[in-house]
TORKE-865780 format. One record per atom (N, C-alpha, C): residue in one letter; x, y, z. Coordinates in pm, whole numbers, plus 50000, padded with zeros to 5 digits. Example, Ala and Ser with C-alpha at 12.3 -4.5 7.8 and 13.67 -1.06 7.14 Angstrom:
REM residues 2
A513194943150780A512304955050780A513204967050780S512854977550708S513674989450714S512905000350787
***
This chain:
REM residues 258
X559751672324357X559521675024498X559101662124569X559701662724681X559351645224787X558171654724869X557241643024887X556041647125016X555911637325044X556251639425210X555971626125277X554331633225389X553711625425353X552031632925488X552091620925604X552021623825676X551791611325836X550551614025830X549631610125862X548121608325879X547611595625981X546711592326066X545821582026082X544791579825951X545441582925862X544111581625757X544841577025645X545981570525578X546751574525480X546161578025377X545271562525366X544711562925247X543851577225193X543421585725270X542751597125221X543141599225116X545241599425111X545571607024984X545721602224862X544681590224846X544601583124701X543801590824664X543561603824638X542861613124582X543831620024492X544991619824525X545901626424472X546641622924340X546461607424351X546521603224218X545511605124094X544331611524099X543621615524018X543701630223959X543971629123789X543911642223742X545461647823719X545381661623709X547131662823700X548161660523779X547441659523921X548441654624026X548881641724010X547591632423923X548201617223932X549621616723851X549401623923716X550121625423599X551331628923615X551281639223725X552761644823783X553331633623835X552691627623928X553701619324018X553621605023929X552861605123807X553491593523702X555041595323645X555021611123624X556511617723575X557611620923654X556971616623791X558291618523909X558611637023857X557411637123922X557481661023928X557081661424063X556391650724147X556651648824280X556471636424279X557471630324419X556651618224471X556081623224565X555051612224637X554071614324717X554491598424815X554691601624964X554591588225015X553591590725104X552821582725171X551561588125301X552481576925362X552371577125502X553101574025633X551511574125739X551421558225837X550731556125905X550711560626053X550371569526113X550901575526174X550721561726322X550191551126322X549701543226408X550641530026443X551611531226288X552561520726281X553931526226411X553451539226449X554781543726563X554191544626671X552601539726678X552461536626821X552611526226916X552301525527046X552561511627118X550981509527183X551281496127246X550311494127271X549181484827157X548391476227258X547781468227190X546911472827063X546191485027130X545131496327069X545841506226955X547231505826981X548031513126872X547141528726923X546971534527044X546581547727057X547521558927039X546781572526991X547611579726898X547301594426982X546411588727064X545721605127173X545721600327300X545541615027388X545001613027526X544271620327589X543771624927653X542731637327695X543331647327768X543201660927732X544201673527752X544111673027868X545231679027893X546031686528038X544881694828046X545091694528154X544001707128251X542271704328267X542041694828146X540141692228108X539991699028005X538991692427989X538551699227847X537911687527773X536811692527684X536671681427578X537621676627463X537151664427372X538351661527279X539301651927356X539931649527229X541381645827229X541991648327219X543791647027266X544701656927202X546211643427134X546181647927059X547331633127010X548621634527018X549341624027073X550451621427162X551561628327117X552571634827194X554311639527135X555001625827107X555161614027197X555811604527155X555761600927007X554411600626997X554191591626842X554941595126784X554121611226756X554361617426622X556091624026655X556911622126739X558831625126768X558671607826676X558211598326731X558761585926636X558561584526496X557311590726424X557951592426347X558311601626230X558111611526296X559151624526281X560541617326251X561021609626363X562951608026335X562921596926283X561691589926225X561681575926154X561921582225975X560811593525956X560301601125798X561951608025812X562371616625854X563181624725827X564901619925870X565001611725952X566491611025954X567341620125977X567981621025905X569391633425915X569091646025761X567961640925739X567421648925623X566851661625632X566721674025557X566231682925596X564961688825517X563881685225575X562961690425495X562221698625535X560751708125557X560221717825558X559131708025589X559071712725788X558051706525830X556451714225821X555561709025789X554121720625786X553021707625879X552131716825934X551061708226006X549971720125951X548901714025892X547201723625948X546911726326019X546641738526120X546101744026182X545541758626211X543901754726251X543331767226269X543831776026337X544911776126425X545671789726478X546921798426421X547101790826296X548551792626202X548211805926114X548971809526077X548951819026002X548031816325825X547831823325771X546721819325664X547651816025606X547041803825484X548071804325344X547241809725248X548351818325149X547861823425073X548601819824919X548391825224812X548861820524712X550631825724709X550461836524773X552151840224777X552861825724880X552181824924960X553231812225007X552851801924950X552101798624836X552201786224785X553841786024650X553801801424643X555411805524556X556521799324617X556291805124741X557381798024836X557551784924885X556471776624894X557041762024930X557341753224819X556881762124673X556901755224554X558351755024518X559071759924561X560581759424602X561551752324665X560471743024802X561451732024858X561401720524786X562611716424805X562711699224764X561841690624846X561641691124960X561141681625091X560111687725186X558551685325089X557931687125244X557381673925311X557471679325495X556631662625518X555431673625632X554271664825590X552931672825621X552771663825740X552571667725873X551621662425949X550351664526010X549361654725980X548001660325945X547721654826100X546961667326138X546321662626307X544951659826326X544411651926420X543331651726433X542441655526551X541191650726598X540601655826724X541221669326752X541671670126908X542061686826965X543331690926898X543811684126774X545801687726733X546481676626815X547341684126750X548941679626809X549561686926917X549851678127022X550671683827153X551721691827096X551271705727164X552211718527089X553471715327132X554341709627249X555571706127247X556461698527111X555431689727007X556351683426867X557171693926824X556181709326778X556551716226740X558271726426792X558351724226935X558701729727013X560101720427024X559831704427000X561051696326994X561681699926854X560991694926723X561861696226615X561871711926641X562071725126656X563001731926633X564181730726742X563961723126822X565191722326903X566241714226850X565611704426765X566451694626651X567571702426535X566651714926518X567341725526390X566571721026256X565191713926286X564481715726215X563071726926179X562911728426017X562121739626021X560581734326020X559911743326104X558521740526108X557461751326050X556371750125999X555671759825970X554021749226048X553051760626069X552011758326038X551271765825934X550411760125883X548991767525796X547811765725835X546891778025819X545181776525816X544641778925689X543971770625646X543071779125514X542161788025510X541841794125606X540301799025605X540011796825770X539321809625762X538191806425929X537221796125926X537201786025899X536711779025941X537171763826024X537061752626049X537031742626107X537311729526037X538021722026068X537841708325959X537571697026071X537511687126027X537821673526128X538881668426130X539811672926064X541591669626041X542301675925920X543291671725955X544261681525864X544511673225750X543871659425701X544321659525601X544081663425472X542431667625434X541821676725328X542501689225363X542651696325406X543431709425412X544951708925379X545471695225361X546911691125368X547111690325165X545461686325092X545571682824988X545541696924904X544731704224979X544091712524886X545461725924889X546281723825004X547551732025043X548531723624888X548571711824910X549371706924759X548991707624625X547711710324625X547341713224514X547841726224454X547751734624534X548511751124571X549461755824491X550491743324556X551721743824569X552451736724486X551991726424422X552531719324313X552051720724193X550761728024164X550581731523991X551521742723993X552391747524060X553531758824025X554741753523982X554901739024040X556041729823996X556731730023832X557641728123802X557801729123646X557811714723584X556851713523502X556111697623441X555211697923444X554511706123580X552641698323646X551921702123549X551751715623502X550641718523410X551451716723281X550201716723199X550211716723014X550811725822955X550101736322987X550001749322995X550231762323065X551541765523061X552151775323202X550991790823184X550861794623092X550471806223052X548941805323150X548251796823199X546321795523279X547451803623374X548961795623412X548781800523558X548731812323598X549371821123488X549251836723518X547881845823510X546571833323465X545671845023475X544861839523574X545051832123668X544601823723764X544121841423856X543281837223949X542961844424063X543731849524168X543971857924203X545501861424290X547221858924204X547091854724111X548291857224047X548611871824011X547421877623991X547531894123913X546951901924071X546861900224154X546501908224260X544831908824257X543861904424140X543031905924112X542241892424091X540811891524095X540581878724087X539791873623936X539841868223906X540081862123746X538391864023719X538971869223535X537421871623466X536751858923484X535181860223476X534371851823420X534631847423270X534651836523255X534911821723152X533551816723049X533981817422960X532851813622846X533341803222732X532561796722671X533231787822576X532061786222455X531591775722357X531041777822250X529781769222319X528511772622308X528581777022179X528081791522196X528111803222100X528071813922158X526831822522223X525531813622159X524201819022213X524081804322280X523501801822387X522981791522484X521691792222594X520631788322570X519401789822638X519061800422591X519371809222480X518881819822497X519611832122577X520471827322632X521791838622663X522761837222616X523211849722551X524371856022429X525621855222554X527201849622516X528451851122539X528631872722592X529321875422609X529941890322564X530331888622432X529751898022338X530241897622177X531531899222146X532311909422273X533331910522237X534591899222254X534361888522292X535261876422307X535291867822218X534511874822084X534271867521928X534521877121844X534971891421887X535441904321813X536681897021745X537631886921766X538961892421714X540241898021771X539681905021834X540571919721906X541311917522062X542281911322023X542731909222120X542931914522280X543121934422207X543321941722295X542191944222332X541121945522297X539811947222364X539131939622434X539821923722384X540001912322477X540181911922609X541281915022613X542351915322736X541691926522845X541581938522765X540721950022871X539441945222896X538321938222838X537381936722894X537551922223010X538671912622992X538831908323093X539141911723193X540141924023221X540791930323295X539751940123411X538811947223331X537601952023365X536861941323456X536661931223394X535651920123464X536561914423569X537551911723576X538231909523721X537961917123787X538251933423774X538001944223872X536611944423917X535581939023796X534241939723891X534071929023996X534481920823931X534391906924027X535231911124185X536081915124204X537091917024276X536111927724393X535701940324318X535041947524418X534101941024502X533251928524383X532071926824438X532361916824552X533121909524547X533801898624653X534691897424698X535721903224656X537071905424767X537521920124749X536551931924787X537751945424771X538351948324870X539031934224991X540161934525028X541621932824908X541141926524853X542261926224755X542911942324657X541631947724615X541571963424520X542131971924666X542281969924793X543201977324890X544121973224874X544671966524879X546151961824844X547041967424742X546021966324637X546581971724509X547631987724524X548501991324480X549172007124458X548292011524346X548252022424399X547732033524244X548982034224166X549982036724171X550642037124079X550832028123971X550802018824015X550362008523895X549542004623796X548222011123896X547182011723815X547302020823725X546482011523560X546532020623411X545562034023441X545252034723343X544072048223324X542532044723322X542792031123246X541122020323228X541172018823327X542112013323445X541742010223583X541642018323698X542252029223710X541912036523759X540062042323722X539802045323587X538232050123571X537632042923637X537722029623589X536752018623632X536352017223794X537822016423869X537392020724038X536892032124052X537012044324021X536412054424050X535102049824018X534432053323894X533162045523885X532202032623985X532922028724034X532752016524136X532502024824254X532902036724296X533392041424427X534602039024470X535822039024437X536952040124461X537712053324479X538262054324613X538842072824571X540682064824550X541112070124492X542492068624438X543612082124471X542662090324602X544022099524573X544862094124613X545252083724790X546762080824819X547512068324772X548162061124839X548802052124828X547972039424750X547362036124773X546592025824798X544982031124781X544202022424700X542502024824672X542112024224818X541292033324817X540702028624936X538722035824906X537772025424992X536072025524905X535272037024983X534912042724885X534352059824954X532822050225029X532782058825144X531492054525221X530222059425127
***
């Protein structure tokens, strides 16, 4: 996969070379280019903003620039434009499935008030595709930490990035559910014992008491997610276990008794 990010910051994304991301893009499983977003401005000051239409505090950063180099990064090429922003639709792990699919993304990371919503408004007039993303209700100071942690997402799904394909399926939101609590040796520590049963042997009793411990975890912090879920899918252990929790299971979908 090619990623090209425009930033006023490039360097931020020498972060990316550390760890499995570095390793990947040692193996060409992506390249990574960062693009200055300042080298397409004019002017002595190389300015990249101006102060919004109408008033307001902030900055808002220029359409010229970022059209230069928009048609400087992309050419006659077609790649899958994305910008950060808090008004975009959430990303979630299902669309990290989906961009883990393009050949070409190029990220443009905004800063101060965004990007003059017309960029957006030109490249699709080009017949290019645009997306935005938000991570979360909250706020950043720019899009380019939200730009990393979106690739991080999106490229341990890549085929090469991980060691080990099999973590990714018990990852958090891969199963609709969010992933057991994790233990390792040694098996008594400070004086607190492991679960015995993750030294039983038993695979299958394994697997269900992980399965169990997602579902608790899940109620206790996201039982937006245990709505989502179909009953029909759910086993017989999982079904008890929500009931027990307060779960009524007669329709479609769990839903949490008051």
């Amino acid at each position: 996969m090619r990623i090209d990010l425009i930033s006023i910051f490039p360097s931020y994304f020498d972060v990316l070379k550390l760890g499995l991301f570095g390793k990947a893009m040692e193996k060409g499983v992506v390249e990574v280019n960062a693009i200055n977003l300042r080298d397409f401005a004019k002017g002595v000051h190389r300015s990249v903003d101006d102060t919004p239409l109408g008033g307001g505090a902030g900055m808002v950063m220029k359409p010229e620039v970022w059209a230069s180099a928009l048609e400087k990064v992309i050419g006659e090429g077609d790649p899958l434009i994305l910008y950060p922003s808090a008004s975009s639709p959430l990303f979630t792990q299902k669309k990290a499935h989906q961009l883990s699919k393009e050949k070409w993304l190029v990220i443009c990371c905004g800063r101060y008030e965004g990007i003059d919503e017309r960029v957006w408004e030109w490249c699709k007039n080009r017949g290019w595709r645009v997306e935005g993303f938000c991570l979360g209700d909250y706020i950043l100071s720019g899009g380019e930490s939200a730009a990393c942690v979106m690739l991080e997402a999106v490229c341990r799904l890549l085929p090469g990035f991980m060691g080990n394909c099999q973590s990714l399926e018990e990852e958090s939101y891969e199963t609709g559910i969010l992933e057991h609590n994790q233990y390792t040796r040694p098996f008594l520590w400070r004086g607190m014992e492991a679960p015995k049963i993750l030294i039983s042997g038993d695979h299958g009793k394994v697997d269900q008491f992980r399965r169990e411990d997602g579902l608790k975890k899940t109620d206790a912090f996201r039982p937006d997610l245990i709505e989502k879920l179909e009953c029909k899918d759910l086993t017989k252990s999982d079904a008890k276990l929500l009931i027990q929790l307060g779960w009524n299971l007669s329709g479609e979908n769990p839903k949490k008794e008051d």
